[in-house]
C-alpha positions in Angstrom: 97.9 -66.9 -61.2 96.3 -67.7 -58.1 98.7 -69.3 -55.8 96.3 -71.6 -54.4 95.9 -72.8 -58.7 97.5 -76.3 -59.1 99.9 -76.0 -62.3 99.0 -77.5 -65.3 101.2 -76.6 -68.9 100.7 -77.8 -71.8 102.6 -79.0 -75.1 100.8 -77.5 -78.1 102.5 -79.3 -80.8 101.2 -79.4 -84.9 101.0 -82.6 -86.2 102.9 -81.0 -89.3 105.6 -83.7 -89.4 108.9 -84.6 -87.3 109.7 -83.5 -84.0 112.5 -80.9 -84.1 114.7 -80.6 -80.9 113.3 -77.6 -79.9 110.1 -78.7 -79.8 111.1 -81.5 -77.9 112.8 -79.2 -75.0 110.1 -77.4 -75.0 107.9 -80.1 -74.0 110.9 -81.1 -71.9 110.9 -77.9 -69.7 107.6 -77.8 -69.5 107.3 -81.5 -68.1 110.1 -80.8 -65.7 108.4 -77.6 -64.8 105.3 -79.0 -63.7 107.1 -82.3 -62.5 108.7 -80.2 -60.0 105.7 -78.3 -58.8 103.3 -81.6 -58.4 101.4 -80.7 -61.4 100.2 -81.5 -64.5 101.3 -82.3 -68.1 99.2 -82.3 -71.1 99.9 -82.7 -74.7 97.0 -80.4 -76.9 97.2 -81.0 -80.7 96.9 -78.2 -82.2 95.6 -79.7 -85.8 93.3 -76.0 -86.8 95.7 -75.3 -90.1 94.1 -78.6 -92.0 95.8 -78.1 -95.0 99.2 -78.8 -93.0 98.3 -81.8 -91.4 100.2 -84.8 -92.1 98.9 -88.3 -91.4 101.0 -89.9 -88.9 102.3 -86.9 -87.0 100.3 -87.1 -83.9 101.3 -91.0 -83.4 105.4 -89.6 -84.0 104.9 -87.0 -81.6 103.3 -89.6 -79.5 105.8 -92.4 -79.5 108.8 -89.6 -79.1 107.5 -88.5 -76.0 107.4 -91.7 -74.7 110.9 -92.3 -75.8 111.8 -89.5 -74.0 110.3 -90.1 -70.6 107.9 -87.9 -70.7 104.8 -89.1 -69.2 101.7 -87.3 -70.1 99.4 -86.5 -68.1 95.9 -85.9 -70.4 96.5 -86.4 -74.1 93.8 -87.3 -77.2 94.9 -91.0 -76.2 94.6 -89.9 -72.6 91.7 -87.8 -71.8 91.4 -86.0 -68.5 88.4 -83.6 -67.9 89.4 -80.8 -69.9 89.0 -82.5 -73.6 88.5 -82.8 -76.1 92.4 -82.5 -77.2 92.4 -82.1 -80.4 91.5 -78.3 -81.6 89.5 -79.8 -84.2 87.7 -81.3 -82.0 86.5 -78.2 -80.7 85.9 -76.1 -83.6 82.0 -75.8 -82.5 83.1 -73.3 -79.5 85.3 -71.0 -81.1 82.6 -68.9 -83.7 81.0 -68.2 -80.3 84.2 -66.7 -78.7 84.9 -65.0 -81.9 81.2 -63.4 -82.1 81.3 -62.1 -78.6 84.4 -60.7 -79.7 82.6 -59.0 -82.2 79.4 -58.0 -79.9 81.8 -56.3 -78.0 83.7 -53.9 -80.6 86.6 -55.9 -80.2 86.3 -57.8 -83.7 85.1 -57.7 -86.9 84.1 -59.6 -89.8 86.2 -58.9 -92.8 84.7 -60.0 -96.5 87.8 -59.6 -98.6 88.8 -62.3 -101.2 91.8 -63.6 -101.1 92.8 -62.0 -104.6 91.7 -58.2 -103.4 94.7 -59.2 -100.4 97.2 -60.1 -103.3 96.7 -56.8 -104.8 97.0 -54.9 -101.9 100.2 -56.2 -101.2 101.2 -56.1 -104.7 100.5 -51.9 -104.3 101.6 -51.8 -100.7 104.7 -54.6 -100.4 104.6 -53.9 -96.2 100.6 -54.4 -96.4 99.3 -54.5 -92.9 95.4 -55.2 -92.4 95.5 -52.4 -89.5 94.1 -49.0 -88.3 95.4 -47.3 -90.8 93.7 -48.8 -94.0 90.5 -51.3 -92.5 88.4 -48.6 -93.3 89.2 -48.6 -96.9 88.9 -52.7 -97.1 86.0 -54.7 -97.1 84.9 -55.1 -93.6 82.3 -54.8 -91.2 83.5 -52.2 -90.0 83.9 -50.3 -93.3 80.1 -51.6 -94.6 76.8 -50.7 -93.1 75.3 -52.6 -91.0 72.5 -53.7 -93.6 75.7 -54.5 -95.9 77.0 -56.5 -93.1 73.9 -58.8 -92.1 73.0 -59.4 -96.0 76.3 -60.9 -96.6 76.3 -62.8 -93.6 73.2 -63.8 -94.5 74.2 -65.2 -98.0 77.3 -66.7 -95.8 79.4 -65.1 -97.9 83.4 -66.3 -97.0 84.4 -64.2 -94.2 87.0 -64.3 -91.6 87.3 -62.4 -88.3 89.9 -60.3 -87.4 90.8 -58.5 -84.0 90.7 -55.1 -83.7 94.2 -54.0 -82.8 94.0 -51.0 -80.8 96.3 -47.7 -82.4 98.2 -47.1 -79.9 98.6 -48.5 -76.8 101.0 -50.1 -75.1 101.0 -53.8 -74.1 103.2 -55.4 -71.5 103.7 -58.5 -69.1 106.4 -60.2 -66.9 107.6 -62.7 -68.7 109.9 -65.9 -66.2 112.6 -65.7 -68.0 113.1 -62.5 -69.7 111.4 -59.8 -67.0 108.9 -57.1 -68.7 108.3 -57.2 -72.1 105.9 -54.3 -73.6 104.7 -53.9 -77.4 103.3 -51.0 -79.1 99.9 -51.7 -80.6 100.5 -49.2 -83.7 103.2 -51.8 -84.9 100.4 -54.8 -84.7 98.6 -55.9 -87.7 94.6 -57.0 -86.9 95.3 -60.7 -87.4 92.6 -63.4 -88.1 91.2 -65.2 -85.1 88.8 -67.2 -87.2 89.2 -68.0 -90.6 86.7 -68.8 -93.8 86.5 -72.3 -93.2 85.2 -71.9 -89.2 88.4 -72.8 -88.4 90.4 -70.6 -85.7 93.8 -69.6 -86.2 96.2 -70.4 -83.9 95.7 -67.0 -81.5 92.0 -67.3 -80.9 92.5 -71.1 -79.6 95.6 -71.0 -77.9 93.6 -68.7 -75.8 90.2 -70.3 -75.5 91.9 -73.5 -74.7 94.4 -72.6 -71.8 91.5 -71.0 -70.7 89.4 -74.5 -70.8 92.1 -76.3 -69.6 92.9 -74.2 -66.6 96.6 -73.9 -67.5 98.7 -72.2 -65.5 102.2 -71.7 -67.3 103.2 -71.3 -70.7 106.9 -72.8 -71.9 107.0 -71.8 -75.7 109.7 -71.1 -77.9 110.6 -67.1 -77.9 109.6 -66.9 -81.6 106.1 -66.6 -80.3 107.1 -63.3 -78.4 106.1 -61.4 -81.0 102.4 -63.2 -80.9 102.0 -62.3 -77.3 100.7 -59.3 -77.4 97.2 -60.2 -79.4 96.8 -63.1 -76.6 97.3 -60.8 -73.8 94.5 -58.7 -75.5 92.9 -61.4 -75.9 92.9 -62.3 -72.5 91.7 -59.1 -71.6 89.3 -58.8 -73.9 87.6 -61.7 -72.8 87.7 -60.6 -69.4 89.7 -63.4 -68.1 92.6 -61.2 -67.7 93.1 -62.9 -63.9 93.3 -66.2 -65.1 95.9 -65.5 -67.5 98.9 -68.2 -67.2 101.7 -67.0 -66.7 104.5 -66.7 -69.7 108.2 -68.2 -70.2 109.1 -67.3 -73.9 112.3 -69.9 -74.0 116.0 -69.3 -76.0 116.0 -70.4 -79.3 118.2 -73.2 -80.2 121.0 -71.9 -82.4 123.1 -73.3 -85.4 126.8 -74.4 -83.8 128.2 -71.2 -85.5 125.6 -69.3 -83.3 123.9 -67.5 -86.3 120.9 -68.1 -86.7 118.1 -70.7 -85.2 119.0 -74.6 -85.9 116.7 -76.4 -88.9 116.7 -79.6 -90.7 118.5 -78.1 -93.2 121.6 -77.4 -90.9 121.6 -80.7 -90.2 121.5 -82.2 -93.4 124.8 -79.9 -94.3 126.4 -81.3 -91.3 125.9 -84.7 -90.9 123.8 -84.8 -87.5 119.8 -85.2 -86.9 117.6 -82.7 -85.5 114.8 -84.8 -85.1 114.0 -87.0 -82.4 113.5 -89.5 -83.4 113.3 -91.0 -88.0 110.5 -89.1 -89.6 109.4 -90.4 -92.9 107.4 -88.1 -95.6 104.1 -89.9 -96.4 103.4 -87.8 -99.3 107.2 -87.7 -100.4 108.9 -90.8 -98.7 111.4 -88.7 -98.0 113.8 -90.0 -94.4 114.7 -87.6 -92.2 116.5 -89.1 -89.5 116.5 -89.1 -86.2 118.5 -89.5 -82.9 117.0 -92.3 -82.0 118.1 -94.4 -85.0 121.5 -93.1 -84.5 121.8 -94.8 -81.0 121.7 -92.0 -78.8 119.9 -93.4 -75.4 116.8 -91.4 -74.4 118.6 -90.7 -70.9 121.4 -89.1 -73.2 119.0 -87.8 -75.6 117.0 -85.6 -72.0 119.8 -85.2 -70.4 121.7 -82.9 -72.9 118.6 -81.3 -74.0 117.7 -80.2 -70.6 121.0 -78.3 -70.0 120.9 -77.2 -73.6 120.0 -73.2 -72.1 119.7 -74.6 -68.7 122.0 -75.1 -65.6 121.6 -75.9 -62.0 124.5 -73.0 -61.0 126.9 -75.9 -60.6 129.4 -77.7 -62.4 127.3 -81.1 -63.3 126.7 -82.0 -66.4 125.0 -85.5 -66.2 121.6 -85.7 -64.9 119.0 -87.6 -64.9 115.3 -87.0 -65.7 114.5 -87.7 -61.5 117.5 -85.3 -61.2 116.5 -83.0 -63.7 113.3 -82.8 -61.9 114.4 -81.9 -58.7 116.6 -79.4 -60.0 114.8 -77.2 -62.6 114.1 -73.8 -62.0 112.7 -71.0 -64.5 115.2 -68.9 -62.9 118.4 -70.9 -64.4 116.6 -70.6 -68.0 119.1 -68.8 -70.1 117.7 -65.1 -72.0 120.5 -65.8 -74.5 120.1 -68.8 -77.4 122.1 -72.3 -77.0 124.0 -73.3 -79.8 123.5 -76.7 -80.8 127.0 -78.8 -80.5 126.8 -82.3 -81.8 130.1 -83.6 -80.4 128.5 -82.7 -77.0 125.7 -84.5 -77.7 128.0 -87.5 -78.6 130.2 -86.9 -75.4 126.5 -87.1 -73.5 125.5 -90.4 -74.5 129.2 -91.7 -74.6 128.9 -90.8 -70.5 125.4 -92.2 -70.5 126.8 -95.8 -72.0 129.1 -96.0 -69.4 126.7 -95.4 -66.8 124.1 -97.7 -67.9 123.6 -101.3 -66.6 124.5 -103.9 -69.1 121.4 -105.7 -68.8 119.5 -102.2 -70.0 121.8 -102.5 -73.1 120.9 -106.2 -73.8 118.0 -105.6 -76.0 119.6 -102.9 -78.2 122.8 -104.9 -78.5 121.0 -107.6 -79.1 119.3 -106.2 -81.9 122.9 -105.2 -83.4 124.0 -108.8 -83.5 120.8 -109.8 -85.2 121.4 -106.5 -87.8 125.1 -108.1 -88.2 123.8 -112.0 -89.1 124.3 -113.1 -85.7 121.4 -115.5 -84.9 119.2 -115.3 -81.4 120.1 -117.6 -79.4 123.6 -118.5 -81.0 125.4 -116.7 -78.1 123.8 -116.5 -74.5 122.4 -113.8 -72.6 125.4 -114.3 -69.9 128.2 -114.2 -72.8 126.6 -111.1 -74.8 126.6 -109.2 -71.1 130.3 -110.3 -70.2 130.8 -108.5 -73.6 129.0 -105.6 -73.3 130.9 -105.2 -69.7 134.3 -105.4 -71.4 133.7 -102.8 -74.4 130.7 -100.4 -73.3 133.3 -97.6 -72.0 134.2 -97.5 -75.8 130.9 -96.8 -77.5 129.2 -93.5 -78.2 126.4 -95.3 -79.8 124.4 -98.6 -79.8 125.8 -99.5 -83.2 129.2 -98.9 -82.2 128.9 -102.6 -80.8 129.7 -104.1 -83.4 133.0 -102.1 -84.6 134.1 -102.8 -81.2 133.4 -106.3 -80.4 132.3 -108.4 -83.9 135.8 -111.0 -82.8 133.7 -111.6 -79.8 131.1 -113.5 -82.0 133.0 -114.2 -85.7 136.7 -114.8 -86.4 138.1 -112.3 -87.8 138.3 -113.1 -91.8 141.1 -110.9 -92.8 144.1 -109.2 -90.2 146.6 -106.8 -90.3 149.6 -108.7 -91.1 151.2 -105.9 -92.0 151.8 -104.7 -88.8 153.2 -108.1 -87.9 155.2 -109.4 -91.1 158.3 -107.2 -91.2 159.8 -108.4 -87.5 158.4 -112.0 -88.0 161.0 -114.6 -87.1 161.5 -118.3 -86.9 161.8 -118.2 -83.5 158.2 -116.1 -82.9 156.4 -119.1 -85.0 158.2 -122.0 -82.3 156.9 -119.8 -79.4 153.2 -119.2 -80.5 153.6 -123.2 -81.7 154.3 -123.8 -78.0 152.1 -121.7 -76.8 148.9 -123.7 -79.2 150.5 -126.8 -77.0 150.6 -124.9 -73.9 146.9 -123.8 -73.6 146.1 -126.9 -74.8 147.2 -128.7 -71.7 145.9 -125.7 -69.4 143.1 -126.4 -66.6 142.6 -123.0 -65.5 141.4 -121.0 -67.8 141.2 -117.1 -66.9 142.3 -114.0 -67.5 144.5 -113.6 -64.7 146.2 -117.2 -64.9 146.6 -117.2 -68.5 148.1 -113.5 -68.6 150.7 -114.9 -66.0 151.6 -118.0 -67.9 152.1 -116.0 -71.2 154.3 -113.4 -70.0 156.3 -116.1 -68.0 156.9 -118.3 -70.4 158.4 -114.7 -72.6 160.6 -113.8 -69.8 161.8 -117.5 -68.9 162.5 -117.1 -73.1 164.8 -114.1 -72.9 162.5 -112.1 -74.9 160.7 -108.8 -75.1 156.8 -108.8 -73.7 156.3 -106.1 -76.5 157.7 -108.1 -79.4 154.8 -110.9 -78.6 151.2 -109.3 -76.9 150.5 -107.4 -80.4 150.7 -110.4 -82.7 148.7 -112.3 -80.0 145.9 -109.1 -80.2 146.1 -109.1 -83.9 145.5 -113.0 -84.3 142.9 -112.8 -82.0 140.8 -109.7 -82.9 142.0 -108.7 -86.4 143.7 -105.6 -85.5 145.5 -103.4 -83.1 142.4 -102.8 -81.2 139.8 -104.2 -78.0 140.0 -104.5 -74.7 142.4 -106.2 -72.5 144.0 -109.0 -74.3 143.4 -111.5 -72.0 139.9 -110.7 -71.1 139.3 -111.6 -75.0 141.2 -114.9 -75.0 139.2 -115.6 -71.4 135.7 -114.8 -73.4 136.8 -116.6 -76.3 137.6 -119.7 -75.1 140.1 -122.7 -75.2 139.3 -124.1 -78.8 139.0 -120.9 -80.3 142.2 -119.3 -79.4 143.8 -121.5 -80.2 142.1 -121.9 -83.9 143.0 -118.2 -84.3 146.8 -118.3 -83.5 146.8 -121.4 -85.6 145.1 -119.4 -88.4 147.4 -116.8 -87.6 150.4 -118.8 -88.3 149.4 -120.0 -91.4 149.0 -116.5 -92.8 152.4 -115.7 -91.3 154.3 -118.5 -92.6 
């Protein structure tokens, strides 16, 4: 790459279906990448494979990156001056490319039917379409060139396929893992544009970071394997010099660490892998996401970007401006991540506690509606006193509720249990005086009523212990919450003391 080139990279995704966590880190590191160097991020929809395309998918991939952070930079929704953005937008260009492939001995047409394939692989169960049998298939290369231009003629189906040199070697630096060389011999001659006029995924990833001037390539490091037929194809071409440059990234790995994480590991262990919920048109099937778990997006980036990443230090929370500031290809780990969900849960545990209560309003607010608590029932300033009090408890969102429903509903049933056996006579006449007490009481706050309760034991003779966890239990159900008199502060005059009355009742 020139080093006057501004850099632009690219997230290439399918819109196949839901947006696996890999996926999503690789469009992480490559936004953080280019974030970091002043350049450019663009999201390409690589739709060519029609028959995989799912209506939908391009919105979800859409709407995650948003959730994310993620701003893009030129997009199908977004055009820059490199579009269109859709490969199948641009199917018109890519026959050319393919012919001057041809023109130039470096491709050929190949006329065999699907059904002749499936019997060569049925006699040769390693088939490879390569030097060593394309003579002996139906090929332009195998036919006369009268042969050739008649069926061409009668457009006869036809695909083109590269012609993979025997044996050479092929090699390039790649960021993260150093030089990286192929043999050619092992290579099949894969199809760069298939029957339909369609290109397969190795002539347009090609033809388009060509177009689009890109400058670096973040992909996963199952695509190593692929590299070699785009440097060729670079070469070939005769754009070698313009070639971005390469960062084949660690897979993410199962939490065992054998074997690359998949939906189905995370339907076996209770955790998402998606971003965000994706829902099958064609099946209806859920899949669901972290998003609907209540992981917050900072959370969510945060322990995706250290997931085969680290800034040489010991931090572990970032955030996306930090992240940018800090990322550097040469901090990329060679070796997969394994995926580690009570991590992830520790991240956005760390992330609730950071984050400012009014940034949690909406979402909590959206748990009280979910739980029958009406808009408007509560004020803004009482559901943020609330949130202040429990958020250091949550991992997620949803966990609001567990922790806090007393704050909004009395508690219907409690845990007498825990109560009953060392009940007395005298405890009733103290929590009776104690209903008369607060009734009379001005001041009402934490600090004042915290004093006047634990006075009034010790002016009694009695143990402090004996009397703060029936008071919790009356109050909040059970032998849980925060600060005891923060709760009877929040809850109010009337409705303490309808709870220890209630309480009583049950007791006696």
């Amino acid at each position: 790459m020139n080093s006057q080139q501004k850099v632009r990279v690219r997230f290439a995704p399918s819109p196949t279906g839901g947006l696996h966590l890999g996926g999503v880190r690789t469009a992480l590191f490559n936004y953080l990448f280019a974030r970091h160097h002043g350049g450019d991020f663009i999201l390409r929809i690589e739709d060519t494979d029609q028959t995989r395309f799912v209506p939908g998918a391009e919105e979800y991939i859409l709407e995650c990156l948003a959730w994310c952070g993620i701003k893009i930079d030129e997009s199908p929704v977004n055009e820059g001056n490199f579009g269109p953005y859709r490969q199948s937008e641009r199917k018109p260009s890519y026959r050319a490319y393919a012919e001057e492939l041809v023109k130039k001995g470096h491709a050929y047409y190949a006329f065999d039917s699907t059904e002749e394939l499936e019997e060569q692989r049925k006699l040769f169960p390693n088939f490879k379409y390569n030097f060593e049998n394309r003579l002996s298939l139906r090929n332009s290369l195998s036919l006369s060139e009268e042969e050739t231009q008649k069926l061409l003629a009668e457009n006869h189906p036809h695909t083109i396929r590269i012609k993979m040199p025997d044996n050479e070697s092929v090699y390039f630096d790649d960021l993260i893992r150093g030089r990286v060389s192929f043999e050619t011999s092992l290579l099949d001659d894969k199809v760069l544009l298939k029957a339909d006029g369609m290109p397969t995924y190795h002539l347009a990833v090609v033809v388009d970071d060509k177009a689009m001037e890109i400058s670096h390539v973040f992909r996963g490091e199952e695509w190593l394997p692929s590299s070699p037929i785009h440097i060729l194809l670079w070469t070939y071409f005769g754009w070698k010099e313009q070639m971005p440059q390469w960062a084949h990234l660690p897979l993410i790995l199962k939490p065992d660490g054998n074997g690359k994480l998949s939906k189905r590991d995370g339907d076996r262990l209770g955790f998402p892998v998606y971003a965000m919920n994706w829902q099958d048109p064609k099946t209806g099937d859920l899949t669901k996401g972290f998003r609907e778990l209540g992981f917050l997006p900072e959370a969510f980036v945060n322990m995706l970007g250290v997931l085969g990443w680290n800034d040489g230090t010991e931090q572990e929370i970032f955030s996306m401006e930090e992240l940018i500031a800090k990322f550097s290809v040469e901090r990329i780990h060679k070796a997969g991540a394994k995926f580690d969900f009570e991590k992830a849960k520790w991240f956005n545990h760390e992330w609730m506690k950071n984050t400012a209560d009014e940034d949690l309003l909406p979402q909590i607010k959206a748990v009280l509606t979910e739980n029958s608590v009406t808009d408007g029932q509560f004020s803004d300033e009482y559901v943020l006193q609330i949130i202040s009090l429990v958020k250091e408890r949550l991992t997620f969102v949803e966990d609001f509720w567990e922790q806090a429903n007393f704050f909004f509903t009395a508690p219907k049933d409690f845990d007498v249990s825990a109560i009953k056996p060392k009940w007395t006579a005298e405890k009733t006449q103290f929590f009776n005086e104690v209903i008369a007490e607060f009734s009379g009481l001005a001041e009402w706050n934490a600090s004042e009523l915290e004093s006047h309760f634990k006075n009034k034991i010790n002016e009694a003779g009695l143990k402090i212990g004996e009397f703060m966890m029936p008071l919790r239990i009356m109050l909040v159900g059970g032998k849980f919450g925060p600060d005891v008199f923060q709760i009877v502060e929040k809850l109010g005059k009337q409705e303490v003391i309808s709870r220890i009355q209630y309480g009583l009742d049950l007791l006696n």
